[in-house]
C-alpha positions as CSV (number, residue, x, y, z in Angstrom):
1,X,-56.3,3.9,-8.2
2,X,-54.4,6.4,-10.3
3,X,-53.6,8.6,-7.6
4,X,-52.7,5.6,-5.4
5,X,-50.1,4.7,-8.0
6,X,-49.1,8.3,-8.2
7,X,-48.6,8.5,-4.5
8,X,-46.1,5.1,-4.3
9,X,-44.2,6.7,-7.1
10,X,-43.5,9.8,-5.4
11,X,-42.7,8.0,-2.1
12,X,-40.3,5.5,-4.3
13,X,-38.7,8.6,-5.1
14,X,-38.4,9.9,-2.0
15,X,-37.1,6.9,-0.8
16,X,-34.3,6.5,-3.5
17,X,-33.2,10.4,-2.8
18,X,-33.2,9.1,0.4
19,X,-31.2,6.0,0.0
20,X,-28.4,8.7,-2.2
21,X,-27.7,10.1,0.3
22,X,-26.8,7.7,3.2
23,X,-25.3,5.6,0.1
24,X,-23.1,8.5,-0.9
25,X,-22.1,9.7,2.7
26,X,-21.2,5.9,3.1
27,X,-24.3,5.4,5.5
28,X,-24.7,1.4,4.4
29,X,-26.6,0.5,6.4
30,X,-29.4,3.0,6.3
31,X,-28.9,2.8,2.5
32,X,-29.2,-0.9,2.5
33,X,-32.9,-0.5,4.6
34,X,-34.2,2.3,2.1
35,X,-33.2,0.6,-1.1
36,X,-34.9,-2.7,0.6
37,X,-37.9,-0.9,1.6
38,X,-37.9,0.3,-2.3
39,X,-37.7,-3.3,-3.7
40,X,-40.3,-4.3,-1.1
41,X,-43.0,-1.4,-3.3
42,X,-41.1,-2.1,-6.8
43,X,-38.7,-5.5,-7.4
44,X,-38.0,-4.2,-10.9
45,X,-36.7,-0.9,-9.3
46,X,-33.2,-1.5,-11.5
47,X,-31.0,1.2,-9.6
48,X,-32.3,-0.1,-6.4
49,X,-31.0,-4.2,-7.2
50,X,-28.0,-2.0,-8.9
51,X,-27.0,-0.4,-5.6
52,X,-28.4,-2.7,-3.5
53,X,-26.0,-5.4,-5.1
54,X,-23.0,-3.3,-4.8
55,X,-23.6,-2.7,-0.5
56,X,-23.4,-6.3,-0.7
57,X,-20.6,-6.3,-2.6
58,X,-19.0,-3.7,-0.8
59,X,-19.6,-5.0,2.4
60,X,-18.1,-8.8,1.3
61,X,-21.6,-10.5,1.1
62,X,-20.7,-11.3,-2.6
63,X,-22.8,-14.3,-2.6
64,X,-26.3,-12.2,-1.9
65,X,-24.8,-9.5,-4.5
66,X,-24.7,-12.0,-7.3
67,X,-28.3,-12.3,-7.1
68,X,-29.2,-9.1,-7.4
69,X,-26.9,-8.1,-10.4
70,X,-28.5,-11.7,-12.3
71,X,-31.7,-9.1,-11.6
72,X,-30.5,-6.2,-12.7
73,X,-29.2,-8.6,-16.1
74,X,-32.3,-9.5,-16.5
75,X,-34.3,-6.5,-16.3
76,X,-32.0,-4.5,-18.9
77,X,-29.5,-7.5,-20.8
78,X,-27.3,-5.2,-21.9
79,X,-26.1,-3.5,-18.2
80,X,-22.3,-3.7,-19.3
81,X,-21.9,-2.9,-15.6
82,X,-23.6,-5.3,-14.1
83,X,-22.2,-8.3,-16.1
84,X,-18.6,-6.8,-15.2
85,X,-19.7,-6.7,-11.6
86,X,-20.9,-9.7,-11.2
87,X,-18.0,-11.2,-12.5
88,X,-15.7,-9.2,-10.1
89,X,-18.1,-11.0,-7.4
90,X,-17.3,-14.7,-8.6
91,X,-13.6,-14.2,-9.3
92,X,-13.3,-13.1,-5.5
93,X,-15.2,-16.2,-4.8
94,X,-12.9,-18.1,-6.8
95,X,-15.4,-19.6,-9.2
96,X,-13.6,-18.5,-12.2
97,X,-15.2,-20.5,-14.6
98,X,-18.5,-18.9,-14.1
99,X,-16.2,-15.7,-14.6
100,X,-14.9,-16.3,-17.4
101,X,-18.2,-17.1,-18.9
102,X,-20.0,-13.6,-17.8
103,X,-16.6,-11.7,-19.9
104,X,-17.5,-14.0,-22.6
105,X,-21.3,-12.2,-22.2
106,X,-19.9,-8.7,-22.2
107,X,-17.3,-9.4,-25.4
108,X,-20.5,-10.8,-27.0
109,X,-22.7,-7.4,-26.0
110,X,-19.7,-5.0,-26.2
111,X,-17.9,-6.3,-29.5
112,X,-14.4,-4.6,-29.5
113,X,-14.1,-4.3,-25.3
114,X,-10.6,-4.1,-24.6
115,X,-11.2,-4.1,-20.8
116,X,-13.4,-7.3,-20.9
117,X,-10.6,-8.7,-22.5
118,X,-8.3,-8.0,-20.1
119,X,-10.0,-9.4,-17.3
120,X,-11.1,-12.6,-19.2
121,X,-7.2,-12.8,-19.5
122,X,-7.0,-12.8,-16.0
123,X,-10.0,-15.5,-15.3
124,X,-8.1,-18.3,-17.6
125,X,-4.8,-17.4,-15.8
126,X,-6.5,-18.2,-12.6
127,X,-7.4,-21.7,-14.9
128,X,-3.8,-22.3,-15.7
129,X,-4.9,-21.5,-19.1
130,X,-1.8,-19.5,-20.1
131,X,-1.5,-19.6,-23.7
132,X,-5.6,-18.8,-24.2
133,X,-5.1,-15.7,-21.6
134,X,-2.0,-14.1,-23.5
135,X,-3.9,-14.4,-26.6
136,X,-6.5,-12.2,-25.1
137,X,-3.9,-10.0,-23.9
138,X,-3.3,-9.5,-27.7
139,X,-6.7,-8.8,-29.0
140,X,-7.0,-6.4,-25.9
141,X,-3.8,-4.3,-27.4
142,X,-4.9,-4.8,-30.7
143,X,-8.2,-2.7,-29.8
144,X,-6.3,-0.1,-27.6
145,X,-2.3,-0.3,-27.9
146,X,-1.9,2.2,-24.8
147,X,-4.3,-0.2,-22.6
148,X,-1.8,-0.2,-20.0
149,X,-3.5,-2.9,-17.4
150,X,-3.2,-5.5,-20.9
151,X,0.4,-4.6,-21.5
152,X,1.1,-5.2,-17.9
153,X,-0.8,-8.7,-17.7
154,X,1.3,-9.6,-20.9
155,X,4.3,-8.4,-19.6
156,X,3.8,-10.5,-16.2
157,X,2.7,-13.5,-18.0
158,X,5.5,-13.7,-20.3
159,X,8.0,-13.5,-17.2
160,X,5.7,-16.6,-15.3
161,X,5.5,-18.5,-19.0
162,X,9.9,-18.1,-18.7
163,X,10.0,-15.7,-21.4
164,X,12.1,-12.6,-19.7
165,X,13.3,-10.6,-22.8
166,X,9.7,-10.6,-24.3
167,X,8.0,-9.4,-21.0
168,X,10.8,-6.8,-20.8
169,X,9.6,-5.4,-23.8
170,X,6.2,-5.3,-22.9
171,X,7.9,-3.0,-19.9
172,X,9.4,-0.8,-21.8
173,X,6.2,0.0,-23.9
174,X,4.9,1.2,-20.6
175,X,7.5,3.8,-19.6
176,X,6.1,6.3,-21.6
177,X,2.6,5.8,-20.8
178,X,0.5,8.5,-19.0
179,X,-1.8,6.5,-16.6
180,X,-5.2,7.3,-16.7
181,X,-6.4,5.8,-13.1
182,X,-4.7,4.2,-10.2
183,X,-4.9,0.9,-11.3
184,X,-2.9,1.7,-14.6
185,X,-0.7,3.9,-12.6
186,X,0.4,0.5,-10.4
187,X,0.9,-1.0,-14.2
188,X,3.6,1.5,-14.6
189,X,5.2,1.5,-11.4
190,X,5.5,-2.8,-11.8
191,X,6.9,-1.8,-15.0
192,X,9.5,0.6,-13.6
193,X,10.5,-2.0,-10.8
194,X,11.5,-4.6,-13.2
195,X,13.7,-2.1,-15.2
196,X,15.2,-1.1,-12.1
197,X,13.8,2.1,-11.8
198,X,12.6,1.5,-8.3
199,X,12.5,5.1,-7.1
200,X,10.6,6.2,-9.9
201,X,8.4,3.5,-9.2
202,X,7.2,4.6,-5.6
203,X,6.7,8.0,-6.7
204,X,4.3,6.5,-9.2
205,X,2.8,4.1,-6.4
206,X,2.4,7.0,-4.1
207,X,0.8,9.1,-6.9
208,X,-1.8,6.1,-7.6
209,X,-2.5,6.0,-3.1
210,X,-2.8,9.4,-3.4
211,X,-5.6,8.6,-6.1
212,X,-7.1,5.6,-4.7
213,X,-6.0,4.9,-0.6
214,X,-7.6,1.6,-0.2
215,X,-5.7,0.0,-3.9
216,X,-4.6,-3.2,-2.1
217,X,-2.6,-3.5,-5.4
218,X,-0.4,-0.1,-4.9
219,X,0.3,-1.4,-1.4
220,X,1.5,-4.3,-2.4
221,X,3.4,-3.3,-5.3
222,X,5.0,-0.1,-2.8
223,X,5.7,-2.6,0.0
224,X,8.0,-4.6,-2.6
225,X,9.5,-1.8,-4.0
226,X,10.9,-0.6,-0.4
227,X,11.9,-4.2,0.4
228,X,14.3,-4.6,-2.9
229,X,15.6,-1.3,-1.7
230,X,16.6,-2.5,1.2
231,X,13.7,-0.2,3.0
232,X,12.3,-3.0,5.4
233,X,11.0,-1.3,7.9
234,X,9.4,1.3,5.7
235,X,8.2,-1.9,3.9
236,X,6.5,-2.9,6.7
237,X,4.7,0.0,7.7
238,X,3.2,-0.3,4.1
239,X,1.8,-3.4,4.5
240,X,0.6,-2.6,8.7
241,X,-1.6,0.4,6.9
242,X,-3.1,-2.0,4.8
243,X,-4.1,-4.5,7.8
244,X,-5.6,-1.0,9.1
245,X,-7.3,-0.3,6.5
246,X,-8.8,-4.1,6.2
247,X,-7.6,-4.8,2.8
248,X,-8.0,-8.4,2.6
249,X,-5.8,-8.5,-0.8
250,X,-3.6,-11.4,-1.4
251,X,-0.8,-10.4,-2.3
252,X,-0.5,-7.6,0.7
253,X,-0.6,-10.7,2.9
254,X,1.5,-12.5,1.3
255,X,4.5,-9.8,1.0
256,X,3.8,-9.2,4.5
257,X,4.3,-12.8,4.9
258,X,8.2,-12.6,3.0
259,X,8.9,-9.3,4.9
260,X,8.7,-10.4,8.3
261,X,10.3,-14.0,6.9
262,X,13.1,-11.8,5.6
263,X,13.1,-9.9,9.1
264,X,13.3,-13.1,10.7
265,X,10.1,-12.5,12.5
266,X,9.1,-16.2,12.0
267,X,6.6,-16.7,14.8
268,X,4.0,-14.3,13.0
269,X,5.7,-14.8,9.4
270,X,4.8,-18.9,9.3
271,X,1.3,-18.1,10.5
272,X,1.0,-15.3,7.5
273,X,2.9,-17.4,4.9
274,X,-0.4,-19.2,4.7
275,X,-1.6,-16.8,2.6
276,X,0.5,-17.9,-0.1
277,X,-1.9,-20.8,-0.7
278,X,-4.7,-18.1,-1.5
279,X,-2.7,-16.8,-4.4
280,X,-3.1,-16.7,-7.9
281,X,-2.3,-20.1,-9.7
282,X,-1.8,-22.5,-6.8
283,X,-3.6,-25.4,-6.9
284,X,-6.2,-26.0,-4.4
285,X,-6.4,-29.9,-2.3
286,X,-8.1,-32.2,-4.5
287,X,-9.7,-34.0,-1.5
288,X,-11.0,-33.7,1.6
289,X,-8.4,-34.2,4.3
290,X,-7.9,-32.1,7.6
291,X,-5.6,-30.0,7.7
292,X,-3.3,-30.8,10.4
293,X,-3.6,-28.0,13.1
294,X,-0.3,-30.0,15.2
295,X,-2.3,-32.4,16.8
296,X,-0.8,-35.3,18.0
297,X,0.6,-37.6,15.4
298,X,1.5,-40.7,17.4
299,X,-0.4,-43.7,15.5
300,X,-1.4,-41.4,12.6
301,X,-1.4,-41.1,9.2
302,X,-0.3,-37.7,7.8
303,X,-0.6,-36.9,3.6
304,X,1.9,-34.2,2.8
305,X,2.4,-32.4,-0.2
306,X,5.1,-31.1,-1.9
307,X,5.0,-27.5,-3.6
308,X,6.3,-24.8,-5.6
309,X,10.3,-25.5,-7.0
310,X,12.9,-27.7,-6.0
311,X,15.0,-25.9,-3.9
312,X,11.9,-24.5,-1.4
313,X,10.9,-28.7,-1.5
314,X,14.4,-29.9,-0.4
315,X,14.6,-26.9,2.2
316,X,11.5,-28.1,3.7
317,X,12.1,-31.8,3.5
318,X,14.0,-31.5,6.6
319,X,10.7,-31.3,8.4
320,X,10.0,-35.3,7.4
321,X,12.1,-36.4,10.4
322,X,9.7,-34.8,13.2
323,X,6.9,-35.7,12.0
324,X,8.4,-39.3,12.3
325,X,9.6,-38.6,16.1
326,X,6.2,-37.8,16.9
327,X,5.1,-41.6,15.6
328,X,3.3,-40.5,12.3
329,X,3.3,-42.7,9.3
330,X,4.4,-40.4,6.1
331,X,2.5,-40.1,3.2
332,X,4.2,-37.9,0.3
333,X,2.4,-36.7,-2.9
334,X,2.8,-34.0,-5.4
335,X,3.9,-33.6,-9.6
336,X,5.5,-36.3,-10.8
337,X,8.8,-35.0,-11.8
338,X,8.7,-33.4,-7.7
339,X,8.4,-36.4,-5.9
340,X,11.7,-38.5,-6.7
341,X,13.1,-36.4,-4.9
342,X,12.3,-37.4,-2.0
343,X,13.6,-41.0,-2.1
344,X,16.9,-39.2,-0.3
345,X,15.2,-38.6,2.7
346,X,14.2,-41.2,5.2
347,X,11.1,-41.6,7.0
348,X,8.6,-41.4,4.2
349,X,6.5,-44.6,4.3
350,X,4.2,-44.3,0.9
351,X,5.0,-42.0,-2.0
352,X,2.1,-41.4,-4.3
353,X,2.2,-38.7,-7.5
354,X,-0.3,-36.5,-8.8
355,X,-3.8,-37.9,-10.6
356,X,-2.6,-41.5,-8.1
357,X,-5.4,-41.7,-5.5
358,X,-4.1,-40.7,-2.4
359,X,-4.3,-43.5,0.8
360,X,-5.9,-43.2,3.2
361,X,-5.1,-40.3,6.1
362,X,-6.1,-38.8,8.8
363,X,-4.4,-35.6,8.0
364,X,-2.9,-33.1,5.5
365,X,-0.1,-30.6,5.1
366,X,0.7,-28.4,2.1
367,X,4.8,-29.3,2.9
368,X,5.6,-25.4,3.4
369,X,3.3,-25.3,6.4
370,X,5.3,-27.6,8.5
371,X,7.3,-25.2,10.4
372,X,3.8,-22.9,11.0
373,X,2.1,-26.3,12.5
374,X,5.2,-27.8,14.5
375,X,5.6,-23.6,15.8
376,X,9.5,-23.7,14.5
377,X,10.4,-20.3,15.1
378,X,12.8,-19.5,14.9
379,X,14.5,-22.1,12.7
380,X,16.0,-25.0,14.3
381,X,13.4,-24.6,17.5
382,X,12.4,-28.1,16.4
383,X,15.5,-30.0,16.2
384,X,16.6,-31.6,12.8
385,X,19.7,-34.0,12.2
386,X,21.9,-32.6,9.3
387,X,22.4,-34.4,6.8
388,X,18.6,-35.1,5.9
389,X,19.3,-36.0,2.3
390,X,21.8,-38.9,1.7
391,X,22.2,-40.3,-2.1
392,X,22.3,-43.8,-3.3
393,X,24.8,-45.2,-2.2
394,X,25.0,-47.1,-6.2
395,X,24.6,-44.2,-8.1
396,X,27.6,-42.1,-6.0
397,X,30.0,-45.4,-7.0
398,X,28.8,-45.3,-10.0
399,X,29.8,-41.6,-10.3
400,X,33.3,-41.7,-8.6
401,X,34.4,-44.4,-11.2
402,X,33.6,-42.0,-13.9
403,X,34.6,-38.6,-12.5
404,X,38.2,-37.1,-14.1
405,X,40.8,-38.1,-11.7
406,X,43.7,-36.6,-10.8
407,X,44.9,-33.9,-7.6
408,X,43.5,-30.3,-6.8
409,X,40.1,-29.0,-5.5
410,X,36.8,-30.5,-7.3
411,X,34.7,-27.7,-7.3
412,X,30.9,-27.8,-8.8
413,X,29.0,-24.8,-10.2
414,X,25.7,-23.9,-10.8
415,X,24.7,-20.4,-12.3
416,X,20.8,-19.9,-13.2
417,X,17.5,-20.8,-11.6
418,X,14.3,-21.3,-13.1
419,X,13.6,-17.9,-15.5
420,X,10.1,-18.3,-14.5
421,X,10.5,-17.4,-11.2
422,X,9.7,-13.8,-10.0
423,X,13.2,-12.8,-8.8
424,X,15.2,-14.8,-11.2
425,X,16.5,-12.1,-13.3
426,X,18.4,-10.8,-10.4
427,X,19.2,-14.3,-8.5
428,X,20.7,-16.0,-10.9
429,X,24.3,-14.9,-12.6
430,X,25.1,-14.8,-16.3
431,X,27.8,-17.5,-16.4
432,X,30.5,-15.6,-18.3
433,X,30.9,-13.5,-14.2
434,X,32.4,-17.3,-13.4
435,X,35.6,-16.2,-16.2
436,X,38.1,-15.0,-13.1
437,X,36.8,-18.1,-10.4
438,X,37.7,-20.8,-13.7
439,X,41.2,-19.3,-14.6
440,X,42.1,-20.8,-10.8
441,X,44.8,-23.3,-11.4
442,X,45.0,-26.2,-9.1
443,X,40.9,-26.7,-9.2
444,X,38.6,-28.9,-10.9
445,X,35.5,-27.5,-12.1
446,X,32.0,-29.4,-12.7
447,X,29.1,-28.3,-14.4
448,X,25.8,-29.0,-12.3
449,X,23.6,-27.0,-14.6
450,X,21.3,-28.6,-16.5
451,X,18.3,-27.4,-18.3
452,X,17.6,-23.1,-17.7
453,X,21.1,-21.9,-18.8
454,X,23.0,-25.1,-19.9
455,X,23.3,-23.5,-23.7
456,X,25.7,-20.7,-22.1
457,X,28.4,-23.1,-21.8
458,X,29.2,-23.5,-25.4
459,X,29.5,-19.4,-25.7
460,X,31.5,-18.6,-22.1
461,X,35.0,-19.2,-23.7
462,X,36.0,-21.4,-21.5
463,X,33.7,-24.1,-21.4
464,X,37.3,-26.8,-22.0
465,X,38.3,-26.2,-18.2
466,X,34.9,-27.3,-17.0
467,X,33.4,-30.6,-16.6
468,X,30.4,-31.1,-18.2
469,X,28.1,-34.5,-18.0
470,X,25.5,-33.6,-20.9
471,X,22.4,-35.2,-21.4
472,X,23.3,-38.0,-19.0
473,X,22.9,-35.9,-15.8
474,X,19.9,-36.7,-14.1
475,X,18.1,-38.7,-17.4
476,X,17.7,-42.3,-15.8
477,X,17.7,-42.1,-12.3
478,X,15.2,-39.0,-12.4
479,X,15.8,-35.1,-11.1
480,X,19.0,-34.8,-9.1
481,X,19.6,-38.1,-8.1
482,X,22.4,-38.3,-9.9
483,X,23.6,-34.6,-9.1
484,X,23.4,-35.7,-5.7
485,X,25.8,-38.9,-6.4
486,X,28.3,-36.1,-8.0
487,X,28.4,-33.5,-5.2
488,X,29.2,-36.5,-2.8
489,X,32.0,-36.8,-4.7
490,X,33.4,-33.2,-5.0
491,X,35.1,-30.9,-2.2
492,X,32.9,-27.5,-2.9
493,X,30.2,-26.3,-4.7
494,X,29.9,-22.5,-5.7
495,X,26.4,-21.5,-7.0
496,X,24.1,-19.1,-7.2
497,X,20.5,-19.1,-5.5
498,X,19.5,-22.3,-7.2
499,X,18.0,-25.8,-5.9
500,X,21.9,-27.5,-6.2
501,X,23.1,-25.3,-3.0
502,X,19.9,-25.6,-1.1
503,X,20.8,-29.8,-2.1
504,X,24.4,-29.8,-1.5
505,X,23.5,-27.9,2.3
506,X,20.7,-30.7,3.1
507,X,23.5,-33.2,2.7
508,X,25.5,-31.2,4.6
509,X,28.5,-30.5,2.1
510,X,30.3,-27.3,2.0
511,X,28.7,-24.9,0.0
512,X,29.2,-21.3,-1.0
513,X,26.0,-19.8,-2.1
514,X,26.1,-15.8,-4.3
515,X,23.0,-14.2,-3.0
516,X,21.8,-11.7,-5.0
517,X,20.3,-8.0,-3.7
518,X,18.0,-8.0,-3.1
519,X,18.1,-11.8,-1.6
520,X,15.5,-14.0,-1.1
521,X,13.5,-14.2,2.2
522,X,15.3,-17.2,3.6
523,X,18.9,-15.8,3.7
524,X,17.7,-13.0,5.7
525,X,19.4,-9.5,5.9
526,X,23.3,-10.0,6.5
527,X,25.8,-12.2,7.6
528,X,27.9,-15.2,6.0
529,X,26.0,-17.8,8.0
530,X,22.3,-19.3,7.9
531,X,19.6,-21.4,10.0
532,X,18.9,-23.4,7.4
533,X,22.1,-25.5,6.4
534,X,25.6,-25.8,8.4
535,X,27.7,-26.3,5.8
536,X,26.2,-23.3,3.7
537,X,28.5,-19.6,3.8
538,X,26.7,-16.9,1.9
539,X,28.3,-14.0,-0.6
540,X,26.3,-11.1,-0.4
541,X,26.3,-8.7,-3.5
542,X,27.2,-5.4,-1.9
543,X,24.6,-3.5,-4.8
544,X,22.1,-4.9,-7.4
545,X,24.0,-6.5,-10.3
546,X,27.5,-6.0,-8.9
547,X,28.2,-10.0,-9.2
548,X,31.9,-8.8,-10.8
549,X,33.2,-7.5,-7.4
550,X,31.1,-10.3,-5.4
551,X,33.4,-12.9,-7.9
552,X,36.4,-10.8,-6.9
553,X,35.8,-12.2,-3.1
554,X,35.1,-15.7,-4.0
555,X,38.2,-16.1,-6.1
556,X,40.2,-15.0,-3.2
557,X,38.5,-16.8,-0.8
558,X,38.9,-19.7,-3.4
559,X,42.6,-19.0,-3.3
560,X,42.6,-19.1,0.4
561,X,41.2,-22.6,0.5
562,X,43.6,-23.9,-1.8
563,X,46.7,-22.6,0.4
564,X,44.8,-24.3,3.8
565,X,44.8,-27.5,2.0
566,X,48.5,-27.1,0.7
567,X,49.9,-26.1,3.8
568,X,47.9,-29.2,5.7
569,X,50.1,-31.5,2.8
């Protein structure tokens, strides 16, 4: 019996050597069979459920890893591996709770584990649990002030939470840092990006490929760093080796998705944008509707739902109106303060708002995915009457009785968009740029800021020659359904990449938008002119930050306007 025992030790052995080798030599399939065979002889064989767990892992069969790491938990309770790697297995699966709870096991086992930390940051972001994940953020820099992946998620959660001089410092901590892996290395690069240091920052995402090829993270970041620089094709390439490579990561996809947008490669660029509804922070359907594919619609109900900011929801409200053609009753949901917006478009039969049970449909459609499903590429393949947006007609009466009167140009401004946007720290203009464009005589200005930058108003100097309606824009009548009222009422608006233009172009009203450099996907790569709205003419900045000499242009173009009108009498 001894020697018996004996003998299935030494041919476990074997069989593990065995198993090494075609693991090491990335054989994984014949390393799968031997380490199989070996829990076959011995189930508490802990580097065989160890290994085993991470072929599955490896290979995306992450819900017959999770088993095996619960075994290898259970044979030895403090495996600070296998409690890290199983959580790695049910964030992928998006069960982030049941993450969250496993870093709550190591922190408990590990004590002072800055990493843990991290990543149980990470799982309450993913929970919308902002404040919770930057305090964890904290304690993980508390433990190790040069952990570089903490000061990075701080830094990036600071800019989502609106906070942009607070996640700038977190930044500039990182310029000095000396990576220790790749992962930390892309930490540093994002940092160097936001500082505009962009070239520094591809030699340190090349450095961290160069380290780890298959980092979906380093593609990304890379792929983004070449766009802003006005790289695109280079940009592209980036994120084509990544597809080659088979890195499902989200964000690759994504930023593929914007490049080709931004390339005006729409056909393949709708179908990718879908990815966007994978990423971090977006809420996933809280029911159990089909997704509508572009069946037909006639005699059907259709539940769609607004998302992300106001200016990508009154862009895409102009999609409405086929849906109507093709004889679909309109359901439209979303946030509360999202939805009022949508009383300026017609067509939409029942308007219900977030936590409301939704009616009955047959279908659903996250709003952004309308031009994907009705195959409108490129823009304006499906026709669409401009304007789409009209305001009540009582509230822009309301608003021409009260507006200053009295002769020249009424123009209205907007400067700033939301800080917790991505790009906003290069979109939107610091107000005092506007100086030269409100020293025009013969113009009426109007402030159409509210909220995000209001405040600069009082400090610009010459806040007396504009306009400005206070508290009582908007307060009533709900989110810029009185704006709308105002800019019928006006001859011009001048703004920068904001929801007001994108408004003022769906009610097709002249508009002269400042787009930033880099710009956002939907303006494309050059020229005054855009798909989207008619009435819209773009001013590109000629370099990053240059919005002086950009001001220059409108002011004279301003001045050019005013001379048209006064030679027409």
């Amino acid at each position: 019996m001894v020697k018996s025992e004996q003998k299935e030790r030494v041919h476990i052995k074997a069989l593990f050597a065995r198993a090494l080798e075609h693991h090491q030599a990335s054989n994984l399939d014949a390393a799968k069979k031997a380490y199989q065979e070996i829990l076959e002889l011995d189930p508490s064989h802990l580097a065989a459920n160890g290994n085993l767990a991470t072929i599955f892992a490896q290979s995306g069969a992450l819900e017959a890893a999770l088993p095996m790491y619960e075994r290898v938990i259970a044979l030895r309770p403090d495996h600070l591996d296998a409690y890290n790697n199983k959580a790695l297995c049910l964030k992928k699966l998006e069960r982030h709770e049941e993450a969250l709870g496993v870093y709550d096991q190591v922190i408990a086992l590990a004590g002072d584990n800055s990493m843990a930390l991290e990543k149980k940051g990470l799982a309450l972001e993913e929970l919308d649990r902002s404040e919770e994940a930057l305090e964890c953020y904290d304690q993980a820099l508390a433990i190790d002030p040069s952990f570089v992946g903490a000061q990075v998620s701080r830094g990036n959660l600071l800019q989502d939470l609106g906070q942009p001089e607070a996640a700038r410092e977190c930044f500039e901590k990182l310029l000095s840092a000396s990576p220790r892996n790749a992962d930390e290395m892309i930490g540093k690069a994002v940092a160097q990006q936001k500082l505009g240091k962009s070239e520094d920052a591809i030699k340190t995402c090349r450095a961290a490929l160069e380290l780890d090829p298959l980092n979906g993270d380093a593609h990304a970041n890379l792929g983004v760093i070449l766009k802003d620089l006005g790289c695109h094709e280079e940009a592209m390439s980036v994120y084509d080796k990544a597809m080659e490579l088979n890195l499902e990561n989200k964000t690759v996809r994504f930023n593929r998705a914007i490049q080709m947008l931004t390339m005006g490669r729409f056909e393949e660029g709708w179908k990718e944008f879908e990815w966007r509804l994978k990423r971090k922070g977006v809420p996933k359907p809280q029911h159990d509707i089909p997704r509508w594919q572009g069946e037909d619609l006639n005699g059907k109900r259709i539940y769609v739902e607004a998302e992300q900011g106001f200016g990508d929801i009154i862009q895409f409200l102009r999609y409405i109106e086929p849906l109507k053609k093709a004889g679909a009753t309109i359901i439209f949901g979303g946030a509360r303060r999202l939805v009022p917006l949508s009383n300026l478009v017609s067509g939409i039969d029942e308007r219900v708002t977030q936590g409301d049970a939704i009616p009955r449909a047959d279908y659903y459609s996250p709003l952004m995915s309308l031009p994907f499903a009705l195959k409108d590429a490129p823009p304006g393949t499906v026709p669409v009457t401009i304007p789409y947006m009209k305001p009540i007609a009582g509230l822009v009466e309301k608003w021409r009785k009260k507006l200053p009167q009295g002769e020249g140009l009424r123009v209205g401004i907007a400067w700033q968009g939301n800080p917790s946007y991505y790009y906003d720290y290069v979109r939107s203009i610091p107000l005092r740029f506007f100086a030269p464009l409100i020293a025009t005589e013969a113009v009426q200005f109007f402030n159409l800021q509210k909220g995000f930058g209001a405040g600069q108003l009082e400090s610009c100097g010459f806040g007396n020659r504009i306009t400005d309606f206070g508290d009582e824009l908007d307060a009533e009548a709900g989110p810029f359904m009185d704006t709308a009222a105002i800019l019928a009422n006006l001859d011009l608006v001048i703004a920068s990449d904001s929801a007001v233009p994108h408004l003022a172009g769906a009610m097709g009203l002249p508009v002269w938008m400042l787009v930033s450099t880099p710009a956002d996907w939907r303006w494309g790569l050059e020229g005054e002119q855009t798909c989207w709205y008619p009435g819209m003419r773009l001013f590109r900045q000629k370099k990053t930050g240059s919005w002086r000499e950009l001001m220059e242009r409108v002011q004279k173009e301003l001045l050019s306007l005013l001379e048209e009108r006064s030679d027409k009498g």
